[in-house]
C-alpha positions as CSV (number, residue, x, y, z in Angstrom):
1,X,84.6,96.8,99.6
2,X,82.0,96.2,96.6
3,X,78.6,97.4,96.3
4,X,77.2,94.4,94.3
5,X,77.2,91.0,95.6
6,X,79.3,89.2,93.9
7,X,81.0,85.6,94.8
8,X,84.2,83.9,94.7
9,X,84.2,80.1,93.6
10,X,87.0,78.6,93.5
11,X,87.6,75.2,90.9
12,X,90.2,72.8,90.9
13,X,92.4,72.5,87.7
14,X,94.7,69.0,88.6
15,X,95.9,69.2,84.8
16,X,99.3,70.3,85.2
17,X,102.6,69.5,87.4
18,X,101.0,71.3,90.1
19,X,97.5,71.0,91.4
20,X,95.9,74.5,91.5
21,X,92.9,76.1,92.8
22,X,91.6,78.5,89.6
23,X,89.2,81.4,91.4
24,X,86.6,83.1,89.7
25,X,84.4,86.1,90.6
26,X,80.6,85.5,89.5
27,X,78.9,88.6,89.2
28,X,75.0,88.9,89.9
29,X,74.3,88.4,86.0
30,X,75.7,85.2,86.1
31,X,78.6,86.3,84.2
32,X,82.2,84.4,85.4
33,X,85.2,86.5,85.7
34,X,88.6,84.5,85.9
35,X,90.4,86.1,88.7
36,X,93.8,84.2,89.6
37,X,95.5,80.8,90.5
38,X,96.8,79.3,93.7
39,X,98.4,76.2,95.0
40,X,95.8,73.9,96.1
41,X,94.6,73.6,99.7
42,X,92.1,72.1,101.5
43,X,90.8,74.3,103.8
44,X,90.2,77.2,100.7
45,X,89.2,75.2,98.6
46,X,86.2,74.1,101.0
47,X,85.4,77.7,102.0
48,X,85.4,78.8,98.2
49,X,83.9,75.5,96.3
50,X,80.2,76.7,96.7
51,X,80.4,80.3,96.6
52,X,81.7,82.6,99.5
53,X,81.0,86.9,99.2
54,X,83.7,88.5,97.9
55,X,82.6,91.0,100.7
56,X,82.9,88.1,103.2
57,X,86.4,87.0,102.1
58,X,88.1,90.4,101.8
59,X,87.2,90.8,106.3
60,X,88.2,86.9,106.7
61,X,90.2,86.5,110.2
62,X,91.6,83.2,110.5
63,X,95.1,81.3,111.9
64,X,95.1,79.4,108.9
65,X,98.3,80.8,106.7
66,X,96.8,79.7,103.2
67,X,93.1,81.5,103.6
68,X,94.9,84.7,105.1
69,X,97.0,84.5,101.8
70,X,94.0,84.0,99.6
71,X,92.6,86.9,101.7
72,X,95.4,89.0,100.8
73,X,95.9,88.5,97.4
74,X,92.3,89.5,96.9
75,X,93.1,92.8,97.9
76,X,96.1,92.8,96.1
77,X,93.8,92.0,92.6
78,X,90.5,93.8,93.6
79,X,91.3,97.6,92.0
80,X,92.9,96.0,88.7
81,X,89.1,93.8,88.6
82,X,87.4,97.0,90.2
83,X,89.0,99.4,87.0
84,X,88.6,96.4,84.5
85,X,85.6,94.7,84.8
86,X,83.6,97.5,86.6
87,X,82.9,94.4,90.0
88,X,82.0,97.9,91.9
C-alpha cells in the first residue's frame, strides 16, 4: 500500500504492430512516472483513462481476467517504483 495518493492513468499508444495500453503513475506534484505496457483492453482501459488510486487498483476484485492481470502486475512493479522513485 502507498501513503501518498497517487493515480494510475492509463494512455493508449496504437503506434506499433500491437495496440498497447502505456500506464503511468501521477504523483501529487503533478509529476508522471512511466510505469509499464499492456495489450490493449477495453474494460482497463476505461477503468484507468481518467485516473483510478493506485490504492484502489492494488484491492481491485473482479471476474474480468485482464484487470486482475493489470492488478497483479502492479504488485509485481510497485517495490522496484517504491525503491526508485520514492511513490511511498
Amino acid at each position: 500500500m502507498v501513503k501518498t495518493n497517487v493515480l494510475v492513468i492509463a494512455v493508449k499508444n496504437f503506434r506499433g504492430k500491437e495496440k498497447l495500453i502505456e500506464y503511468y503513475l501521477v504523483l501529487p506534484d503533478g509529476e508522471r512516472i512511466y510505469a509499464f505496457s499492456r495489450r490493449y483492453t477495453d474494460n482497463t482501459y476505461k477503468m484507468c483513462r481518467g485516473g483510478v488510486r493506485l490504492n484502489d487498483l492494488l484491492t481491485k476484485k473482479s471476474h474480468d481476467t485482464a484487470i486482475m492481470y493489470l492488478v497483479k502486475r502492479m504488485k509485481f512493479m510497485l517495490p522496484y517504483l517504491k525503491e526508485e522513485y520514492q511513490v511511498a
